[in-house]
C-alpha positions in Angstrom: -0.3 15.2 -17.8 -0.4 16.9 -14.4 2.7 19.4 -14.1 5.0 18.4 -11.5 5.7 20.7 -8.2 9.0 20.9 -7.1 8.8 21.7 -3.4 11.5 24.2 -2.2 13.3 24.5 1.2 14.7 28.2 1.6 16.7 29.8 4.4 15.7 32.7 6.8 17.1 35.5 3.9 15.4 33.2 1.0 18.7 30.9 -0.6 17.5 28.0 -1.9 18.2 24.7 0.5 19.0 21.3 -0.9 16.7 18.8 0.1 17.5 15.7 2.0 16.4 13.8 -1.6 18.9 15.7 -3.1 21.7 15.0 -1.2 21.6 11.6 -1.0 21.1 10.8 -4.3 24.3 13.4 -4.7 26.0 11.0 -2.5 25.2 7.8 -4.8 22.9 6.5 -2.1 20.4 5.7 -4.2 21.8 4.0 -6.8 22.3 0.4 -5.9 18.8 -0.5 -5.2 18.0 1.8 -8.8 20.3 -1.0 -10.2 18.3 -4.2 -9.6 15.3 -2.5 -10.9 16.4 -1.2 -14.2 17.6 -4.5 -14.6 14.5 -6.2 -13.9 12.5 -3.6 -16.2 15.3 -4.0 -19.0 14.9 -7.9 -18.6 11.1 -7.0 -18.9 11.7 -5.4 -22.5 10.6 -1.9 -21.2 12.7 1.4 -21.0 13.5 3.3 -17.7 11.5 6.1 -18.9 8.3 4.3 -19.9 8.8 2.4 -16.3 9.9 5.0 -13.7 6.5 7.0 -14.8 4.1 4.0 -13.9 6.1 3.2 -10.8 6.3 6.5 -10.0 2.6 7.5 -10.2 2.0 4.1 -8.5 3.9 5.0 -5.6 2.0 8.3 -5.4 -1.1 7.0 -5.3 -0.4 4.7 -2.4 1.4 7.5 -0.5 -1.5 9.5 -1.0 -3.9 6.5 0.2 -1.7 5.5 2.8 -2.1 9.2 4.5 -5.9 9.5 4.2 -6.5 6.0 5.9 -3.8 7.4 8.7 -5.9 10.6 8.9 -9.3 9.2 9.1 -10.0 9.1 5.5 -11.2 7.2 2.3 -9.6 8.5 -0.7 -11.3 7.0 -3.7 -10.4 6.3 -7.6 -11.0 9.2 -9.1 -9.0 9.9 -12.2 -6.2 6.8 -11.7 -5.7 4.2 -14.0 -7.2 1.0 -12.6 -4.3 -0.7 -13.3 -2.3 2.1 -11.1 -5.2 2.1 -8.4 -4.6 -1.8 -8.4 -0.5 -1.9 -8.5 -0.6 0.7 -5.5 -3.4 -1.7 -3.3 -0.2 -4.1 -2.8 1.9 -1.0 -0.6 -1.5 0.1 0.8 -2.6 -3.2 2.3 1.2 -3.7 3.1 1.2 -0.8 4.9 -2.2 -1.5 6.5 -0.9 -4.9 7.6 2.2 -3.2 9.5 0.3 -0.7 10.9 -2.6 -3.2 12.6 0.6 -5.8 13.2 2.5 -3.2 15.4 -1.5 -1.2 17.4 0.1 2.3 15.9 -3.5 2.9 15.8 -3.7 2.9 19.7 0.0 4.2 20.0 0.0 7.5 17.7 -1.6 10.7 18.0 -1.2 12.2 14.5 0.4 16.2 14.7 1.1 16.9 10.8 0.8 15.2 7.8 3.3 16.3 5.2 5.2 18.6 7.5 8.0 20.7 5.5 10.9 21.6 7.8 14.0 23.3 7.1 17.3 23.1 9.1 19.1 26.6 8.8 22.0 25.7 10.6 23.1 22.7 8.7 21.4 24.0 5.6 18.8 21.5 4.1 15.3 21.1 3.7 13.2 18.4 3.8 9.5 17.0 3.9 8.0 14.4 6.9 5.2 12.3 5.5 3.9 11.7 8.8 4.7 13.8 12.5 3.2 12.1 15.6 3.2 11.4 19.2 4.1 7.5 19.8 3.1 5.9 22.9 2.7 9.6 24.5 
């Protein structure tokens, strides 16, 4: 299993930030939509654990699909599951679909792609998947 990176946000004099992840799930934020799922997975006879790892390594693979098609790309199965290649197609083409639906591909001029950005003054870090221009 591939080890998990943790990114970190620090200040100007290196203190660790809290992320934006972090404080809302502090804040219970999260929770409710959590809820319906675990129930659905429960219903399905499977534990959180062995579910949040597929759905979580599904959800990567579309993120990372989604942002080589925005950037011009074709990422391709390499080492994925087919069964987590195929579960992630249904956000891909989703995505797709909004994307051609609302012409961002005339609209947007692409700056960064996974853009890390720290706010010193109010203290928290976080990570934009996506940084463009819209409609100049």
């Amino acid at each position: 299993m591939a080890a998990v990176i943790k990114r970190q946000y620090l200040d100007g004099d290196g203190k660790r930030l809290p992320s934006v992840t972090e404080i809302l799930g502090n804040l219970g934020w999260k929770y409710g939509a959590l809820m319906g799922w675990a129930n659905k997975v429960g219903r399905q006879g499977l534990t959180l654990r062995e579910a949040s790892g597929d759905a979580a390594k599904v959800g990567n693979i579309a993120h990372d699909r989604i942002e080589a098609w925005v950037l011009g790309n074709t990422m391709v199965r390499t080492d994925q599951p087919q069964d987590l290649w195929d579960r992630s197609t249904v956000a891909f083409e989703s995505f797709k679909d909004w994307w051609h639906a609302e012409n961002m591909g005339g609209r947007i001029v692409v700056i960064e792609t996974e853009c890390l950005m720290v706010d010193r003054e109010l203290g928290f870090g976080g990570t934009a998947d996506l940084v463009c221009l819209l409609d100049g």
